[in-house]
C-alpha positions in Angstrom: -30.9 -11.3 -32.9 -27.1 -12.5 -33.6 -26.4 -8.7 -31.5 -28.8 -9.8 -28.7 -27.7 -13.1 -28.4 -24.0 -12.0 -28.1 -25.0 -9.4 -25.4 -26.7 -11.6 -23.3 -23.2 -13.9 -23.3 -21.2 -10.6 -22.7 -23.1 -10.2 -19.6 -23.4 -13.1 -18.5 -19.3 -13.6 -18.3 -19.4 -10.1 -16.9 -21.3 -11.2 -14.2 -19.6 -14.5 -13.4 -16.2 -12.7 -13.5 -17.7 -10.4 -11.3 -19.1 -12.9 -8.8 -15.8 -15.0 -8.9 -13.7 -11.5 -8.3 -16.1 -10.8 -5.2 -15.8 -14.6 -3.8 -12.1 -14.0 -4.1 -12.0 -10.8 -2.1 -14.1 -12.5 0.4 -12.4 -15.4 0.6 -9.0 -13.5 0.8 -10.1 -11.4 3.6 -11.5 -14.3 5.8 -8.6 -16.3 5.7 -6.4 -13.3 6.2 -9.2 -12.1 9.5 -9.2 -15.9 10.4 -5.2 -16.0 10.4 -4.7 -13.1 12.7 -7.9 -14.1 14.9 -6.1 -17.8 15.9 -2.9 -16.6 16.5 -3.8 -13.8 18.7 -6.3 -16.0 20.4 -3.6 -18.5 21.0 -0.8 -16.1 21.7 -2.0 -13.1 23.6 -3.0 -15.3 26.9 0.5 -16.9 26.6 2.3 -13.5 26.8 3.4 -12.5 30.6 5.9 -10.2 32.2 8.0 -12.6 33.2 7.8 -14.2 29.5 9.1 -10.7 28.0 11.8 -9.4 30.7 13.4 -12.8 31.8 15.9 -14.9 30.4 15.7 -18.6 29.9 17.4 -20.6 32.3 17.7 -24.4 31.8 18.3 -25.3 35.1 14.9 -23.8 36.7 13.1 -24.8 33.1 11.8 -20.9 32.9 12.0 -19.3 29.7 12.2 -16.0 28.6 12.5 -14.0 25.5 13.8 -10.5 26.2 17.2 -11.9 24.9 15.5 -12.6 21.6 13.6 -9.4 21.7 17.0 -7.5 22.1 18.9 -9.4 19.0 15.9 -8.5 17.2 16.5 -4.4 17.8 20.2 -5.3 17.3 19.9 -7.0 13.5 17.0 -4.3 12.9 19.5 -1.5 13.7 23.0 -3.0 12.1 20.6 -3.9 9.1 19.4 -0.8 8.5 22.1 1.2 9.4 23.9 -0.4 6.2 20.9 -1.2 3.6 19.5 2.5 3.5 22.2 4.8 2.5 23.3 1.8 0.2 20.3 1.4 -1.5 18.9 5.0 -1.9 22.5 5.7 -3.2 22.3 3.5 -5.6 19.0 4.9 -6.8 20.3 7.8 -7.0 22.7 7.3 -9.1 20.4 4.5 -11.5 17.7 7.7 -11.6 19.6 11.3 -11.6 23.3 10.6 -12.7 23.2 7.4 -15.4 23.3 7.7 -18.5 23.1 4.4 -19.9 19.7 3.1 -20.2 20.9 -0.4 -20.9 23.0 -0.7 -18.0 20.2 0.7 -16.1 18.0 -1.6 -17.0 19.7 -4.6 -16.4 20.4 -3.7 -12.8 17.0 -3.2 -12.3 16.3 -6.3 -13.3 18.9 -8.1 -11.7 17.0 -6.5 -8.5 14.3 -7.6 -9.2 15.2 -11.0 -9.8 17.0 -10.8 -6.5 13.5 -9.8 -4.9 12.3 -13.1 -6.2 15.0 -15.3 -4.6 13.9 -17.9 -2.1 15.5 -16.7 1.4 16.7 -19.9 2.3 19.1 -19.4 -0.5 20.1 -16.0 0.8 21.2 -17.9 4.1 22.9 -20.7 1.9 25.0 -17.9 0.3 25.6 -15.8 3.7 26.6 -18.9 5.5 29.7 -19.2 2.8 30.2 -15.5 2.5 30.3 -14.0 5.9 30.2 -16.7 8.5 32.8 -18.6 7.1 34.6 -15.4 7.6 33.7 -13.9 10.6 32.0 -16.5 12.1 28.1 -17.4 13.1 27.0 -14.2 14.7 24.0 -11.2 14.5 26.3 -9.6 12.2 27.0 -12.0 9.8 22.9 -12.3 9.4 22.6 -8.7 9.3 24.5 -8.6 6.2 23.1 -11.3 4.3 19.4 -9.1 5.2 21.3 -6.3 3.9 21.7 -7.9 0.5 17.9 -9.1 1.1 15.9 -5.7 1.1 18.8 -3.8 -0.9 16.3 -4.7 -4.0 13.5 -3.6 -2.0 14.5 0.0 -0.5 16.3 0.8 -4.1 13.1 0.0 -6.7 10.9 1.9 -3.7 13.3 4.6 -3.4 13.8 4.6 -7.2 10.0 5.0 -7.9 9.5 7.9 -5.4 12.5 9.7 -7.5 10.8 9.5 -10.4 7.4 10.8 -9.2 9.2 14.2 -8.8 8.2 16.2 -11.5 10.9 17.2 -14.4 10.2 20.8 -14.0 11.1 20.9 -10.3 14.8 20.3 -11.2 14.6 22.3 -14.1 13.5 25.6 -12.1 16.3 24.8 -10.0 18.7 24.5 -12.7 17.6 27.7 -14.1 18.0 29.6 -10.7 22.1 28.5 -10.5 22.0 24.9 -8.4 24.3 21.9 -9.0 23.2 18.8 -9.6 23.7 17.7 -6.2 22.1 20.4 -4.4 19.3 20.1 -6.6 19.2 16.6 -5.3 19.6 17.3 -1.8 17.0 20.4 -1.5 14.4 19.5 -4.6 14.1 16.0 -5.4 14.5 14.2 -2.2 12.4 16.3 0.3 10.0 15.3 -2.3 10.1 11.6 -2.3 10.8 11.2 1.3 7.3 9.3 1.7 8.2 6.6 -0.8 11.9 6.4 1.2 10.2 6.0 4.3 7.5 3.8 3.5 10.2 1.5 1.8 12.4 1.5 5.0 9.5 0.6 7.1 8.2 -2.0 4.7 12.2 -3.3 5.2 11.9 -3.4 9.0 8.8 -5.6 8.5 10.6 -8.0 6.5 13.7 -8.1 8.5 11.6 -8.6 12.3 9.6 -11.8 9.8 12.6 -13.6 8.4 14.0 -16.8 10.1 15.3 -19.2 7.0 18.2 -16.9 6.6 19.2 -16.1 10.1 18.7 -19.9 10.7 22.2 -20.1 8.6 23.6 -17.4 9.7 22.8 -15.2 13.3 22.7 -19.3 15.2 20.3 -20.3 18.4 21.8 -18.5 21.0 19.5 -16.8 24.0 22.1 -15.1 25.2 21.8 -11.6 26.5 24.6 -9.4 25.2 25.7 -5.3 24.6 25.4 -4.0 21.1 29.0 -4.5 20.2 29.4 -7.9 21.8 25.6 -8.9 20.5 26.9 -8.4 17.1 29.5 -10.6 17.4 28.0 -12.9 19.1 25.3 -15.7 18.0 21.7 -14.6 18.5 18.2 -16.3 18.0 15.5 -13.5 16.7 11.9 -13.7 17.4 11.3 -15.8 14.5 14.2 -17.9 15.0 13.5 -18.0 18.8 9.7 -19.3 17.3 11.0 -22.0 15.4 13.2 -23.2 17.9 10.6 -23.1 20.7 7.9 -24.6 18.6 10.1 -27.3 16.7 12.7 -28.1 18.8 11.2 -28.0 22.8 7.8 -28.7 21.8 6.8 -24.9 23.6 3.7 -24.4 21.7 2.2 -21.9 24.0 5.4 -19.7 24.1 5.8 -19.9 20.2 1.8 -18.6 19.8 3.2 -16.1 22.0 6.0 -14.9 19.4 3.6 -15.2 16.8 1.0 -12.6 18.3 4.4 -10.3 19.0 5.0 -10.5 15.6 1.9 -10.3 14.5 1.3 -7.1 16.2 4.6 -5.7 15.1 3.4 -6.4 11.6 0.6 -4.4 12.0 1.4 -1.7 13.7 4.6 -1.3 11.2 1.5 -1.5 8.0 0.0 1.1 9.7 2.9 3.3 10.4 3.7 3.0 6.8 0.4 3.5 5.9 0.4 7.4 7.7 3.9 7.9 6.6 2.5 7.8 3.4 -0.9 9.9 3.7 1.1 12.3 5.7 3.5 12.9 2.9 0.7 13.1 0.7 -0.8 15.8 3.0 1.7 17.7 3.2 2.9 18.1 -0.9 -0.3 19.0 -1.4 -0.3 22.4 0.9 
């Protein structure tokens, strides 16, 4: 009886766990369905040519985003440019030359904590690191986003290191290679997935940040070359969202940004998603 009694009460929490695990899922996925419904509802009508290729202009009261669009691809590139071979050196070296577990250790953990940071206090410390220095400009955002994702592309690019198997670098040891070439020809052509993905992933995180290029990158809509764009101040698409939304009361352009980014969110989910399965693919053949 006492065995009965405890199994009925065994499955009865299983089954309430169960039910509150599905309600979750459900709930999670409606809100989540709902979120993307409203704003591309609300944002997809307000998106025009002349919205995307023009410029604003305060004295005909037309705006325009294609300078934000354009700072965007310049703080993506200058970003990038400078976070990826920092971070996959570093895992690198953390995963195939270090020998000191401790020390290791604690820089993972210091990136980890970094990963954890609140990004307004990423623009806090950029603001007194690099535009006190150089000024407020897309440059001195894209290296406080550089020290953002570092974390990110060096744990992803350290875990796709360590899915290579042992024995691959110990055949090529045993046929004569260094341990760079060994590197270079066995271990990273088989974690290029996991570098990808990570980079991608980064991309999405840079086109979605504003609090820290709010301190940092400024307001301007100003339409600029590379060189002069970086060194000049620049408004994003999610700083030119906040601005238009908070500051001019241009709700129908900023539901406009949203379903831009919104999009661009997706679509970079799903490119990382076949980057993946493609890699997958093709180590297995």
């Amino acid at each position: 009886m006492l065995n009965q009694s405890l199994s009925k009460k065994r499955k009865g929490f299983e089954l309430l766990m169960r039910t509150l695990m599905i309600a979750s899922a459900i709930l999670t996925a409606v809100l989540v369905v709902f979120l993307l419904v409203y704003v591309l509802l609300e944002g997809v009508p307000n998106i025009t040519w002349e919205l995307l290729s023009g410029k604003p202009s305060y004295l005909t009261e037309r705006i325009g985003i294609l300078p934000d669009i354009v700072n965007t691809i310049y703080i993506v590139l200058a970003t990038m440019l400078i976070v990826l071979p920092l971070g996959v050196g570093a895992a690198i070296y953390l995963t195939e030359y270090a020998s000191d577990r401790k020390i290791v250790g604690m820089i993972e953990y210091a990136a980890e904590t970094l990963s954890g940071i609140p990004s307004i206090i990423y623009g806090l410390v950029g603001m007194l690191l690099f535009s006190n220095s150089m000024g407020t400009c897309l440059m001195a955002g894209a290296l406080t986003l550089v020290i953002m994702n570092l974390p990110t592309i060096m744990r992803t690019t350290q875990e796709s290191l360590k899915t290579v198997p042992q024995s691959y670098r110990e055949g090529a040891f045993g046929l004569g290679a260094g341990k760079w070439r060994v590197i270079r020809t066995v271990v990273l052509p088989g974690c290029v997935d996991g570098i990808v993905t990570g980079c991608i992933l980064s991309v999405g995180r840079i086109l979605g940040e504003s609090a820290a290029l709010l301190f940092t990158a400024g307001f301007a809509h100003a339409l600029n070359g590379l060189i002069n764009g970086l060194a000049s101040p620049g408004a994003t698409l999610t700083v030119a969202l906040y601005v238009y939304a908070k500051e001019q009361g241009e709700f129908g352009v900023a539901f406009a940004i949203a379903a831009i980014l919104m999009i661009l969110t997706v679509l970079i989910n799903f490119a990382a998603t076949f980057v993946q399965s493609h890699y997958t693919k093709r180590r297995r053949v």
